[in-house]
C-alpha positions as CSV (number, residue, x, y, z in Angstrom):
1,X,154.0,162.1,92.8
2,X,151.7,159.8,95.0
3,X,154.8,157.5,95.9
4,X,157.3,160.3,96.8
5,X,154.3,161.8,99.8
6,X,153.2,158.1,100.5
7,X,156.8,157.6,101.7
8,X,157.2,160.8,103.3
9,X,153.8,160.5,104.8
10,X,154.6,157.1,106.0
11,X,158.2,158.1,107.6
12,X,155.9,160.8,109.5
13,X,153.1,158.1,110.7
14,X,156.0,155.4,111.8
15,X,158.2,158.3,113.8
16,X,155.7,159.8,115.4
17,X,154.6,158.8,119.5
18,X,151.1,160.3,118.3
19,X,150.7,157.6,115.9
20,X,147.9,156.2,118.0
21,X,145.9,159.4,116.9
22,X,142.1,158.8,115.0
23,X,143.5,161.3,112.2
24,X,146.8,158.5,112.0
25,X,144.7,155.7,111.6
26,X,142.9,157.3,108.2
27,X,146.0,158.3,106.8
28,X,147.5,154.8,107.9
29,X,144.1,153.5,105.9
30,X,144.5,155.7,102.9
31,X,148.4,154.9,102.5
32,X,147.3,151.1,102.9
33,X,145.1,151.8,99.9
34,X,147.6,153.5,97.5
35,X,150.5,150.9,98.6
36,X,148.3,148.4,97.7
37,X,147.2,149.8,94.8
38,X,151.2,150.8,93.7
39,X,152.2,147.2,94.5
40,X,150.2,145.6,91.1
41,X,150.9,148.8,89.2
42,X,154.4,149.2,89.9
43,X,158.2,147.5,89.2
44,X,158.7,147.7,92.9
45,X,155.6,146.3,94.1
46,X,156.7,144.4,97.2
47,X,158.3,147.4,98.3
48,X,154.5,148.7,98.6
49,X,153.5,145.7,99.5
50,X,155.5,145.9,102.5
51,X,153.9,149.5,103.5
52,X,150.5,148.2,102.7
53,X,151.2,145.4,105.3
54,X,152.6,147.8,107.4
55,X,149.3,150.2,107.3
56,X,147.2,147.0,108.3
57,X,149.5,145.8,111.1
58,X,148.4,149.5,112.5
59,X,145.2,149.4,111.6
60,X,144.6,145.4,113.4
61,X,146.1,146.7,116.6
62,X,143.9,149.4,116.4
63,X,140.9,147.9,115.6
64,X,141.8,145.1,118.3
65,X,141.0,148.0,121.4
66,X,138.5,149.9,119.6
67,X,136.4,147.8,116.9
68,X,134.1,150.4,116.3
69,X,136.1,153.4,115.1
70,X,139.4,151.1,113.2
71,X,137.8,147.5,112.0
72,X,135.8,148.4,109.2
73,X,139.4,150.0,107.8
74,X,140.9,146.9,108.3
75,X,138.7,144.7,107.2
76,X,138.9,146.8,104.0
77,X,142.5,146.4,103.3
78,X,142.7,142.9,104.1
79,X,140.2,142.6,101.6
């Protein structure tokens, strides 16, 4: 079930000191897609709305110290 492992795989990404990790930021990307995605599909949308912000928050930051390797991502969810 995609939204059962999108929240476990978010719970892993948020408690995690190796967040900061190039592997992170494509799952954080990937999750940002399906929460989005979840949000318009689902009952509980702005719960997955929420995660999806979340995802870009990470991916913003990220992209603020290294443009090259996280800001197409982000440019992609905030799309």
């Amino acid at each position: 079930d995609a939204k059962h492992y999108t929240e476990k795989n978010m719970d892993c990404i948020v408690n995690t000191w190796s967040f900061m990790l190039v592997a992170h930021s494509n799952h954080a990307f990937y999750i940002g897609l399906i929460s989005f995605w979840l949000a318009r599909k689902t009952r509980d949308g702005q719960q997955w709305h929420e995660t999806g912000k979340k995802s870009k928050l990470a991916l913003k930051k990220w992209a603020e110290t290294s443009k090259w390797t996280f800001e197409n991502k982000w440019y992609l969810l905030e799309a």
